[in-house]
C-alpha positions in Angstrom: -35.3 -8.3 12.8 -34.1 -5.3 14.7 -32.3 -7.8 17.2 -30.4 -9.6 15.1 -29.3 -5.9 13.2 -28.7 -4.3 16.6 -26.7 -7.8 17.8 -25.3 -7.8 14.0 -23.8 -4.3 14.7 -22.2 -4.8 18.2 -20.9 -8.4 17.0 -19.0 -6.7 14.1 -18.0 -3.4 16.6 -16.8 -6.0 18.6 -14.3 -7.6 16.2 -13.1 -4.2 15.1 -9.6 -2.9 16.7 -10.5 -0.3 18.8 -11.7 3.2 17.0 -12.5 1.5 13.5 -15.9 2.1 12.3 -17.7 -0.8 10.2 -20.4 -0.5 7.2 -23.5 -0.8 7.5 -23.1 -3.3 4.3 -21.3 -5.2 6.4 -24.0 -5.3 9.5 -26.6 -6.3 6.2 -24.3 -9.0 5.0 -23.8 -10.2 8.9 -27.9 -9.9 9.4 -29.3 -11.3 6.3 -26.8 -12.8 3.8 -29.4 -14.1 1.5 -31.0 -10.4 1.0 -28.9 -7.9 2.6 -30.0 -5.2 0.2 -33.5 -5.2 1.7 -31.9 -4.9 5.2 -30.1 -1.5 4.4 -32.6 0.8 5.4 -33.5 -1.6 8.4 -30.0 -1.1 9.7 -29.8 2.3 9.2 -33.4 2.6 11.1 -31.5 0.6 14.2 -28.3 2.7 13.8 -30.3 5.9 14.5 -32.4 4.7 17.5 -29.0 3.0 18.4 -27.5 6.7 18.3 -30.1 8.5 19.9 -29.6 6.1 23.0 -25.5 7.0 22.6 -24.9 3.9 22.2 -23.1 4.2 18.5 -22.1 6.9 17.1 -23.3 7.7 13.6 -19.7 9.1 11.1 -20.2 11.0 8.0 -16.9 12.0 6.7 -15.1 10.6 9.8 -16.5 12.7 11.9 -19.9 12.5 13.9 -23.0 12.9 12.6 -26.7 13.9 14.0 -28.7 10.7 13.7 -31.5 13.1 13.4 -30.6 14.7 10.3 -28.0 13.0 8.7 -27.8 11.7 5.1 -26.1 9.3 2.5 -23.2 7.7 3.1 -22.5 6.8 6.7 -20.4 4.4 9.1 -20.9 3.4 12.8 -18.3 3.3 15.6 -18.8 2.9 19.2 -18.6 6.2 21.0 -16.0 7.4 23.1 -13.6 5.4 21.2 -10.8 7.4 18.9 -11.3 7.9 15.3 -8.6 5.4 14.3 -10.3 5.8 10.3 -9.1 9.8 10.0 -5.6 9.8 8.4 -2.8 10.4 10.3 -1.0 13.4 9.4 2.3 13.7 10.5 3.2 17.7 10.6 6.2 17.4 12.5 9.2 18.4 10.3 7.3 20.0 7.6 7.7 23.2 6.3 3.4 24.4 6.8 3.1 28.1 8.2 0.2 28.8 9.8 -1.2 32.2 8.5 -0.9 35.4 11.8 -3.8 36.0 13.5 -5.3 39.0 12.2 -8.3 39.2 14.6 -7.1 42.0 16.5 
């Protein structure tokens, strides 16, 4: 079962445009259509081993996570690749201030 989640995972990456992250729903849909509810914690135990090895990286809140110590809701992404699911802010123009630096 791990192959088919770990070649479930880089299959789906694959298909991505380059810097989206995919669910891991969507590797347990991909893996195991018939019960991809049992195959949730399966993909998130490939995900980690996956991350340790740097070969994913592991997103909590767009950003990356520790596959050590990371919890709930999560996406995968291949590393080295830019975040293209953070929104893009456009600043230019704006009237923002930044506050002074009063570190002196």
């Amino acid at each position: 079962m791990s192959e088919t989640v770990e070649t479930a995972i880089f299959d789906l990456l694959a298909k991505a445009a380059p810097g989206k992250s995919i669910s891991p729903e969507e590797v347990a849909r991909a893996a195991d259509p018939e019960s991809w509810r049992r195959t949730l914690g399966h993909v998130r135990a490939v995900a980690r081993g996956l991350a340790r090895q740097g070969r994913v990286v592991i997103l909590r809140h767009n950003k990356p996570a520790d596959p050590e110590d990371f919890k709930g809701v999560y996406r995968l992404r291949l590393p080295g690749a830019p975040n293209a699911d953070a929104p893009n802010i456009d600043v230019t123009g704006s009237d923002a201030t930044l506050p002074e630096d009063t570190s002196e």
